[in-house]
N, C-alpha and C positions, 0 to 999 in steps of 0.2 A: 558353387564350389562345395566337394563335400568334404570333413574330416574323418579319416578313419587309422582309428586308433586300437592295432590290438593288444590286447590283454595278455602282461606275459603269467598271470597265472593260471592261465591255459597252456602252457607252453611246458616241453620236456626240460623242466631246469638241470636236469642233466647232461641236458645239449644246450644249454640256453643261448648260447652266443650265436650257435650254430641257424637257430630259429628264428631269431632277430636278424638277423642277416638277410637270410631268408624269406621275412616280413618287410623289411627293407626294399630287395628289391624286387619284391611286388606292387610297390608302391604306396608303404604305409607313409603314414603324414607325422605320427610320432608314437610313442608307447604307453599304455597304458600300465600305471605298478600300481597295484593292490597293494595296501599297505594294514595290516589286520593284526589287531594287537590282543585277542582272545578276551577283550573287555565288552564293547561294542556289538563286534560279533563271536561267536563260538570261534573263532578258526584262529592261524597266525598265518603270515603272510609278508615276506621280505623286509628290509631295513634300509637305514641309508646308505648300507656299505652296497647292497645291491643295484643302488643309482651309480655310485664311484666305478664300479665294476662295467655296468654297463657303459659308461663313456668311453672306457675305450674300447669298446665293441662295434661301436655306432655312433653316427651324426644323427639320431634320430633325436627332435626334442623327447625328452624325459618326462611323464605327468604323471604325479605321485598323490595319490587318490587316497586321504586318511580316513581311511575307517576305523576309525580307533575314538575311545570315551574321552578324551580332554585332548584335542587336538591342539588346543592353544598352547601347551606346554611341550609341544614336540616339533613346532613349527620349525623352527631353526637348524635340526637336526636335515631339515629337508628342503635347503636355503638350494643346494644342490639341485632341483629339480627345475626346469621349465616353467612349469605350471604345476601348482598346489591346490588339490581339491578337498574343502573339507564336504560333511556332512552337517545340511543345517540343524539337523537337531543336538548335535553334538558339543554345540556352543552356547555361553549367556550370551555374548554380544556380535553377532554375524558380522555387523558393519565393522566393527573394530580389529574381528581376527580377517577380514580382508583387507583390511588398512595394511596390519601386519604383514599378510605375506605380498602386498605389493612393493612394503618398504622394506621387504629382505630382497628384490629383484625379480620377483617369481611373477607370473599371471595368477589370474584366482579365480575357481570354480568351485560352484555351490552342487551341492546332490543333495537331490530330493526322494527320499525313500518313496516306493510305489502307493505304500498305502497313508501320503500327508500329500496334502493340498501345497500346489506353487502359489496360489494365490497372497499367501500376508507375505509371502517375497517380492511382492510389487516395488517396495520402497528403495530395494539394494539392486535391482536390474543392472540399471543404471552403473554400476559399480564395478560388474563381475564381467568375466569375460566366458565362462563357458557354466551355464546353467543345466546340470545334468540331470536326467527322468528317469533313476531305475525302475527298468521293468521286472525287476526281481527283487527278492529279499537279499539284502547282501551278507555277503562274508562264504559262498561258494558258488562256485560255476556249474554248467552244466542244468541251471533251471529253466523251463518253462518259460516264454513271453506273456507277460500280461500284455492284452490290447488293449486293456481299458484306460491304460496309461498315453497311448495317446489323445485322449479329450486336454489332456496337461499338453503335450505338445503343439495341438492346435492353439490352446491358447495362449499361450507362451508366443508362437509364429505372429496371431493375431495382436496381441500387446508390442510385441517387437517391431513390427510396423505402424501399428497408428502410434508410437511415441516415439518413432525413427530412431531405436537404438540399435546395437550392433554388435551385443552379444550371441553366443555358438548358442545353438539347442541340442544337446544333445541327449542321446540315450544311451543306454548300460544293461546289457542281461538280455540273455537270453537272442539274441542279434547274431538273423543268418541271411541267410538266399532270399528269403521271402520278409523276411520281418523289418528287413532294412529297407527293402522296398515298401513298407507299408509306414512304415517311421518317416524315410525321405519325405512322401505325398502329404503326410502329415505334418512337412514342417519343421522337422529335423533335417542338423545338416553335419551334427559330430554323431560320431559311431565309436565305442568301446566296444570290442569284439573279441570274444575269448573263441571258445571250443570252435565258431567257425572258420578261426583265422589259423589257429596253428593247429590242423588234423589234418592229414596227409601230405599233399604238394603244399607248401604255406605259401609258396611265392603264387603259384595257380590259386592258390584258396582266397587271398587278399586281392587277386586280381579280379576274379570273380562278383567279389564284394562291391567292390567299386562300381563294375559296371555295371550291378544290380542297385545300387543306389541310384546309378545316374541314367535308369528307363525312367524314371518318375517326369523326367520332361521340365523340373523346376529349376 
């Protein structure tokens, strides 16, 4: 089974309801929000009123993806979301701000910037539900795929099964027609997906996605 999740800031927030809808039903699994608070990364990037807004726009779950420098201190603000992904580097105590956002009702996803090792997050596996592998620098869309990022995805895949856990792998950045199929084979099975999800037909362009993740035969 694959997830795919696109990114609404790839999307015309102008029309934004309009393109959710439209990612919907193509067959998204739920939304990805960037959440970029110009500390972290250079850019800014929605709030929580933007999850409030989107529920009534859609059944889709909500995944609120903090890129932002003290995530611990905004958690709450974003009790509102589905699933809560920080950035491991963005915290003193990983295990704790996911303790937190499982006791605010949320799911908990870790992201791992492209160029830091998954490896010292062996100990928290076990804990998280959706472990993310950017292939890009974050805080804008529109980059480049790094491959090199998935050796982290295989072994991510590899660890996931010899310790029989059963969190997502996913990836982030730069994820289209071809990359998502090279991501699947490698062991990925969640997809953040910006610019190839909402450009032109989005309902065609997510449908697309899918069935390119799912030649991989896994």
């Amino acid at each position: 089974m694959f997830h795919l999740s696109p990114s609404i800031l790839a999307a015309d927030t102008a029309n934004l309801a309009i393109a959710v809808c439209a990612a919907e039903v193509g067959g998204a699994d739920s939304l990805h929000i960037d959440i970029m608070d110009g500390h972290y990364v250079a850019n800014y990037a929605f709030s929580p009123k933007t999850l409030a807004d989107l529920r009534r726009v859609t059944t889709l779950p909500l995944h609120a993806h903090l890129e932002v420098s003290n995530p611990d201190a905004v958690l709450s603000l974003f009790a509102e979301a589905d699933m809560i992904i920080v950035q491991e580097d963005a915290t003193p105590d990983l295990a704790a701000t996911i303790a937190t956002i499982q006791q605010l009702g949320c799911t908990a996803g870790v992201a791992v910037n492209r160029n830091r090792s998954v490896k010292p997050l062996l100990p928290i596996l076990d804990r998280v539900d959706l472990l993310l592998v950017m292939a890009v620098e974050p805080g804008f869309g529109g980059q480049p795929f790094d491959a090199d990022v998935l050796d982290k995805v295989r072994w991510l895949h590899a660890q996931r099964a010899s310790d029989r856990l059963d969190f997502a792998i996913g990836v982030d950045g730069g994820v289209n027609l071809s990359t998502i199929a090279l991501s699947a084979a490698a062991g990925a099975d969640f997809f953040a997906v910006g610019s190839a999800a909402f450009t032109g037909d989005i309902t065609g362009s997510v449908r697309q996605l899918r069935a390119a993740a799912s030649t991989t035969g896994r």
